[in-house]
N, C-alpha and C positions, 0 to 999 in steps of 0.2 A: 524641665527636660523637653527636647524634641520629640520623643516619641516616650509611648506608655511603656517605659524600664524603670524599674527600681533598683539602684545597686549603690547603696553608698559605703558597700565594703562587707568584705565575709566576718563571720565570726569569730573567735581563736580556734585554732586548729583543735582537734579531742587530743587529750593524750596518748602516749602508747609507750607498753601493753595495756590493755583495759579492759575491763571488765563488767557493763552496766548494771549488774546484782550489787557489784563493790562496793560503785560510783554513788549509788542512791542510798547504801548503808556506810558511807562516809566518816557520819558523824556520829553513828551508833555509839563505838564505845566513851566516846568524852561526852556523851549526851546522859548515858544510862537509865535514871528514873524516869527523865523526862516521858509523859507521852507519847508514846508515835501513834497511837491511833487507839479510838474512846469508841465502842458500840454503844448507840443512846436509843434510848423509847421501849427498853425492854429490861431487860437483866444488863446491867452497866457492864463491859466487859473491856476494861485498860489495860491493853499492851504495850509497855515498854520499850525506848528505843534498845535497850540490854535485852528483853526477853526476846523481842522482834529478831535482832541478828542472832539469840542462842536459836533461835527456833531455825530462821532459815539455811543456818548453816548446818544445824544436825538435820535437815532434812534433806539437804545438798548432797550430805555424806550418805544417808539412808535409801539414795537416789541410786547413787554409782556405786551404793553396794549390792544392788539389783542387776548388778552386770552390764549395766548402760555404760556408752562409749562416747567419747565426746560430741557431740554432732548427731548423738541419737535424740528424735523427736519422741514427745510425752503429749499426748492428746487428753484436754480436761474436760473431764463429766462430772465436774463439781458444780455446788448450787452455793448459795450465796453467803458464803461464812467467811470469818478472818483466814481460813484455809487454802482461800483461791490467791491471793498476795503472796502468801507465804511460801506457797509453790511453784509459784509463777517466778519470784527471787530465788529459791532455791535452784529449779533447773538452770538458770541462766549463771548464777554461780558456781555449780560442777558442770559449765561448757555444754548443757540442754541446751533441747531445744522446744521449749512450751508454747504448745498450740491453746490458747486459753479462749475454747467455743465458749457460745451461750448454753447456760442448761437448759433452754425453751425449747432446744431443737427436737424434733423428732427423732424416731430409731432412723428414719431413711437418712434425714437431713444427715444426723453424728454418721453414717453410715459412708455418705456421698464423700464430706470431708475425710474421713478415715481411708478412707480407699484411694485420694488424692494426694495423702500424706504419709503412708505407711509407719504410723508411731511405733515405736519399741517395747512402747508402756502406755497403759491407760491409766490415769487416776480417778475414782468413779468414789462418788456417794448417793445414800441412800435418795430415791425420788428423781434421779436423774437418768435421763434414756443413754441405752449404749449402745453403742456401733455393732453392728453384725462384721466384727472383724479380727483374724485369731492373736494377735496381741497379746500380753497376760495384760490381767487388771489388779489392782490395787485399790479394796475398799478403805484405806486408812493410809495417811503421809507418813512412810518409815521413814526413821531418824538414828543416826549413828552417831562417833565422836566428831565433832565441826570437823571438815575440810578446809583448806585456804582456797581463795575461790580463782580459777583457772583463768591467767590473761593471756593474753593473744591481741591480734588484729583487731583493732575497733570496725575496721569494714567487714567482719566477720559473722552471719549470720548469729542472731539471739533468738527472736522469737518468730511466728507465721502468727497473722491473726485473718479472720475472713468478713467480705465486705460484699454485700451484691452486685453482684455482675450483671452486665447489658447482654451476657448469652444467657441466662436466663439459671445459670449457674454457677453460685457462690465461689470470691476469684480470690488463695491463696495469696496476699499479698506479707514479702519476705522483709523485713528489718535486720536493720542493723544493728550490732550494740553501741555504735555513735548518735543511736537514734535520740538516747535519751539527755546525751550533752547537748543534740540540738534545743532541746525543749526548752534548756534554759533560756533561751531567746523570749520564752513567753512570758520569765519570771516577772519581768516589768515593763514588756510589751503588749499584755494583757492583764495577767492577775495583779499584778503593785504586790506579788508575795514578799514577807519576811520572814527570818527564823521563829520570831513571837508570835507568828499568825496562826487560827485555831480555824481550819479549813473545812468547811461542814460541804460534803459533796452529800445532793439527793438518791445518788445513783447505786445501785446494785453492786456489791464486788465484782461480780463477773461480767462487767460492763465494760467497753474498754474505753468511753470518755471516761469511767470514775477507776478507773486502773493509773492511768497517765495524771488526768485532773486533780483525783481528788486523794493519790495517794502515791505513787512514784517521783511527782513534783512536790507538793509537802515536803517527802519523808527525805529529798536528794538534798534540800535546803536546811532541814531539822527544825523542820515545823512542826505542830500537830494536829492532824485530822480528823471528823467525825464523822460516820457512818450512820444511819439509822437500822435499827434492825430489821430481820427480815417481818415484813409485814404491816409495817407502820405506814399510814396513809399519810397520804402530801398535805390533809389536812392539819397534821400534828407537827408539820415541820415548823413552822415558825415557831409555836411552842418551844420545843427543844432548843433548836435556834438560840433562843433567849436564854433558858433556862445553862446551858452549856457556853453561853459567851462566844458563840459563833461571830471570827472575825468579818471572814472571805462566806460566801455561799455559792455553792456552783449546782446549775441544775438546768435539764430542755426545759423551754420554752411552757410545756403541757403541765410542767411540774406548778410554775408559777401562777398558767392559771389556775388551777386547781387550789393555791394556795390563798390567791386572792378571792375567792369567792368567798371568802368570812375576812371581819377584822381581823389584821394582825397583831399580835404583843408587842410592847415595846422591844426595842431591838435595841439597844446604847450601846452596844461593841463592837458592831456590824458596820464596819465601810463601805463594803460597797457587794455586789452580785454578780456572779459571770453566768453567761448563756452560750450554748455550741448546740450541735446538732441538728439544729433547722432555725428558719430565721423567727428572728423574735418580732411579736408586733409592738410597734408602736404604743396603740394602746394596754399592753401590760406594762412597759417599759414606764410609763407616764403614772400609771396608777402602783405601782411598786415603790415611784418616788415617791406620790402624795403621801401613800402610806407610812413608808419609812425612812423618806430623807435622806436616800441614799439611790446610786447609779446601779444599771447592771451594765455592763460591759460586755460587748458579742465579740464572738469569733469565728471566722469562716474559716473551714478546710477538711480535710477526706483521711479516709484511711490508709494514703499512701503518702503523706504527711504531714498527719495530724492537723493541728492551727497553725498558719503562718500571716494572717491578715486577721488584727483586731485593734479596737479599741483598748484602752487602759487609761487607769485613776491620773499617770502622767501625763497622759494626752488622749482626750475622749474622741471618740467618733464621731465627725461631722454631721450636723442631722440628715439623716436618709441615706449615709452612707454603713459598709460594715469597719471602716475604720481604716490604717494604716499597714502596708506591711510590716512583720520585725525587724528590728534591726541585728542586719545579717543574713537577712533574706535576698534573693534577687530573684527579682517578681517580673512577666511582663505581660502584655497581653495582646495578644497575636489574632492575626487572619493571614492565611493560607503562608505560617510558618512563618513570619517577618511580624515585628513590631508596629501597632496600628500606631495614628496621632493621640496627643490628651483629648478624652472625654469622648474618644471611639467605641461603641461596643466591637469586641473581641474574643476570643477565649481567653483566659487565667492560664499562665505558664507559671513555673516552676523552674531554674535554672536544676541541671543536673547533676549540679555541684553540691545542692542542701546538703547539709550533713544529716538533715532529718528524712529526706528522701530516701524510699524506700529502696532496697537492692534490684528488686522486679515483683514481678508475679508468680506464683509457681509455676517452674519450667521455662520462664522468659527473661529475660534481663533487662534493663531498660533499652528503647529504640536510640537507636543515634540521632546527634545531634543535640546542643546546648539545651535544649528546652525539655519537661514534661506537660506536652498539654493535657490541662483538666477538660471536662466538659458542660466548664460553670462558664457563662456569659456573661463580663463584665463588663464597667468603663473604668479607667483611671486620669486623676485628675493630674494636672502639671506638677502638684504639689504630692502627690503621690495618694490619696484617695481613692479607694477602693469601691463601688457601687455594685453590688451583686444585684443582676437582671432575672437568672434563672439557668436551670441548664439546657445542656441541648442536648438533652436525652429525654427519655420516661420515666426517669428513676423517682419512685413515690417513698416519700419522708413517714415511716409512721414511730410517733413518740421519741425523733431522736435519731433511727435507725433509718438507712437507705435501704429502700426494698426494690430489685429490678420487678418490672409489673411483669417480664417473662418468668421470672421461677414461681408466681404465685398461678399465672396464667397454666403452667406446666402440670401443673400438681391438679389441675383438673382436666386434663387429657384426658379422654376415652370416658369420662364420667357420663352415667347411662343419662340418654333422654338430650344430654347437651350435644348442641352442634359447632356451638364456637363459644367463646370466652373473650373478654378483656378486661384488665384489670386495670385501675388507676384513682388516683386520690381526687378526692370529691370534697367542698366546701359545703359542711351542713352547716354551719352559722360561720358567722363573723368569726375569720383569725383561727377556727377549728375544722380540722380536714381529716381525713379516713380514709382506707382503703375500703375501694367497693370493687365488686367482678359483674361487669355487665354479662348476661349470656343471651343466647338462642336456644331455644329449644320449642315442640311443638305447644308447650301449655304452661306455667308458671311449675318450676320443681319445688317440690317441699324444702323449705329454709330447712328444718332442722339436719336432714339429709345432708344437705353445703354444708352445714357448718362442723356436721359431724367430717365429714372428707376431711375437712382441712384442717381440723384439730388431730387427725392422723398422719397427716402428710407434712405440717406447717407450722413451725415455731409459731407461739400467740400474738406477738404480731406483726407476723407477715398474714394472718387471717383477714377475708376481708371480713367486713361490719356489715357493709351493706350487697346484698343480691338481689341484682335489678335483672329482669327478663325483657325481654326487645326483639322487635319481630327479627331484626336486621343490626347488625353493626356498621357504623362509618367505614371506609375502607375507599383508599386512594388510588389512580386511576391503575399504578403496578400491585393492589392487591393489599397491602399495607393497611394494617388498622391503624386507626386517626382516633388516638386516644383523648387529643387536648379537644377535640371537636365532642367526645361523652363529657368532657369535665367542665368547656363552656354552654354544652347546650342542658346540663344537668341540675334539676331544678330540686332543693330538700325538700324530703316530707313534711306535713304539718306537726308541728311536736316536738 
């Protein structure tokens, strides 16, 4: 190619009317006994692809019998059970609209979203903060006789989920229910998924890589998927892994190393491992193989659509690259709105056409014009290679999750004794990084003080780790804090 575009053809169109609750329970009823999803490392708890759709369709119905109206939003203060899926398919099946938060957030955090989104319904369980907002709540998923599930417009609002924003507060970002026929793109663009494949995601239900990863995409192909229970340390994952006949594994970057710090079990079922959420090093990648003879597979992309650039078992990622676009994507990478040459750094676009592309932001729709620029700094090669450089923001990675270093920075506003703040992610060894909050103040403040604040103000983690005291902050000649100048001039402790 003359310039860095990738377009070697769109995907097939979504069909319509559709449904994406429908679309992903497909193959529920000629599937029935099969598996759709195994809870391992605690009390074994196997759900049916039969019980799965009885469940979510009597909860569809138990939904709309609460007087919800199609297009009314349902904000979740669930914590981490089969209950967050089941909800999350249900509303989108009676034409909801599931806002599916983290339950880490604070009462202010669920508060700020709540007031940005005005839900109709809350569904809340025990141990989980709720919004200061008058809504009624629902301590338990009502279920009635199944409904058939409401089609319409595939370009039709499904779900809202939230992603950190560069203002410094968390950005509303709207899907579509074509969102989830785009994903198919990734089925052998990244995972090598098949119907026989037994999908062991690391991640939390209410997580939204292991919503899409490790159980929307399974459950659309009529795969089956494994969860570990709440609780169970990344140490015990390969264990299970093994023990369960783990095909696929998906998990961040921190999970693996975590895992690798002891032998692993034999693994003989296990093809291969996928990675998202922040980039994988090298050296886990290498020592993942020694260990078990098998790849992990990266993929880069955001909250406003998903993964569209990875490797897979078909065709692996160049070394040093994050791999290929999908096929059906059309990718390019820009400076000042035009296509650069191969092997220019640019920014990462997005044709406006994805069908995984999100609808906008809350209250914005997307900008005119063919492209959505990200603010990830690439090269692409002639052959279409991908090189992820960094971004061109401050957004700091912790475990997976993008955190703007304003909303961390925010949450310590007016705090007694401090005079400024920054926050941004710090390399304490090799390949592991954290959030830390530089500040100012007249005399070092009591850590526990910080760390209490932010345990009131701040999902766990968007906390920072480390608070470092400094007489002075960087700050550029219009005033501007100069974060990347705390992160290379920032030296770890000993230990």
């Amino acid at each position: 190619m003359q310039n860095s575009v990738f377009d070697h053809g769109a995907p097939p169109p979504c069909p319509a009317p559709f449904n994406m609750a429908a679309y992903v329970l497909s193959h529920a009823t000629a599937l029935g006994d099969k598996p759709a999803l195994e809870v391992v490392g605690g009390v074994r708890d196997v759900l049916t692809y039969r019980a799965l759709y009885d469940r979510v369709t009597e909860v569809a119905s138990g939904l709309r019998a609460q007087g919800l109206n199609e297009g009314d939003r349902v904000l979740f203060r669930l914590g981490n059970t089969p209950d967050f899926p089941v909800a999350y398919l249900g509303c989108i099946w009676a034409g909801l609209v599931p806002i599916p938060a983290s339950s880490q957030l604070t009462v202010p955090e669920a508060t700020d979203i709540a007031q940005q989104t005005d839900p109709a319904l809350i569904l809340h369980q025990d141990g989980v903060s709720l919004p200061d907002h008058p809504a009624p709540v629902l301590d338990a998923l009502p279920t009635a006789d199944p409904i058939p599930p409401v089609m319409g417009d595939p370009n039709r609002l499904a779900y809202i989920i939230f992603t950190s924003g560069t203002s410094g507060r968390p950005n509303g970002v709207r899907h579509a229910h074509r969102a989830i026929w785009a994903r198919r793109m990734m089925w052998q663009g990244w995972y090598g998924l098949t119907p026989d494949d037994r999908m062991m995601h690391a991640g939390a239900f209410n997580w939204t890589y292991t919503l899409g990863t490790g159980l929307m995409d399974p459950w659309s192909i009529g795969a089956t998927t494994l969860i570990p229970a709440l609780g169970v340390p990344s140490s015990a994952l390969g264990a299970l892994a093994s023990e369960h006949d783990a095909t696929i594994f998906a998990a961040a970057p921190g999970v693996y190393r975590q895992m690798l710090k002891s032998p692993l079990p034999p693994l003989p079922h296990l093809r291969h491992g996928l990675s998202a959420g922040e980039s994988l090093p090298n050296a886990l990648r290498t020592q993942w193989h020694t260990q078990t003879g098998t790849d992990i597979h990266e993929a880069l992309g955001m909250s406003e659509c998903s993964t569209f650039i990875s490797g897979a078992p078909a065709m692996p990622a160049k070394a040093g690259t994050s791999g290929k676009p999908q096929q059906g994507r059309r990718i390019a990478v820009l400076e000042d709105g035009k296509p650069v040459p191969p092997d220019t750094p640019g920014l990462l676009a997005i044709h406006r056409d994805d069908p995984g592309l999100m609808l906008g932001y809350l209250g914005a729709d997307l900008p005119d014009g063919d492209w959505f620029t990200t603010a990830d700094t690439v090269t692409m090669s002639a052959e279409g290679d991908v090189t992820y450089m960094g971004r061109n923001d401050d957004m700091m990675n912790a475990g997976g999750y993008r955190v703007s270093p304003l909303e961390v920075e925010s949450a310590f506003a007016g705090f007694q004794g401090m005079t400024d703040c920054a926050a941004t992610a710090v390399e304490i060894k090799a390949d592991t990084e954290i959030i830390a909050l530089f500040y100012t103040a007249k005399a070092p403040l009591p850590e526990d003080d910080l760390r209490t604040h932010a345990q009131t103000l701040l999902a766990r983690y968007k906390q920072p780790r480390l608070y470092i005291h400094r007489d002075t902050l960087p700050k550029g000649g219009n005033g501007k804090l100069n974060r990347r100048l705390l992160r290379d001039t920032f030296e770890a402790p000993d230990g």
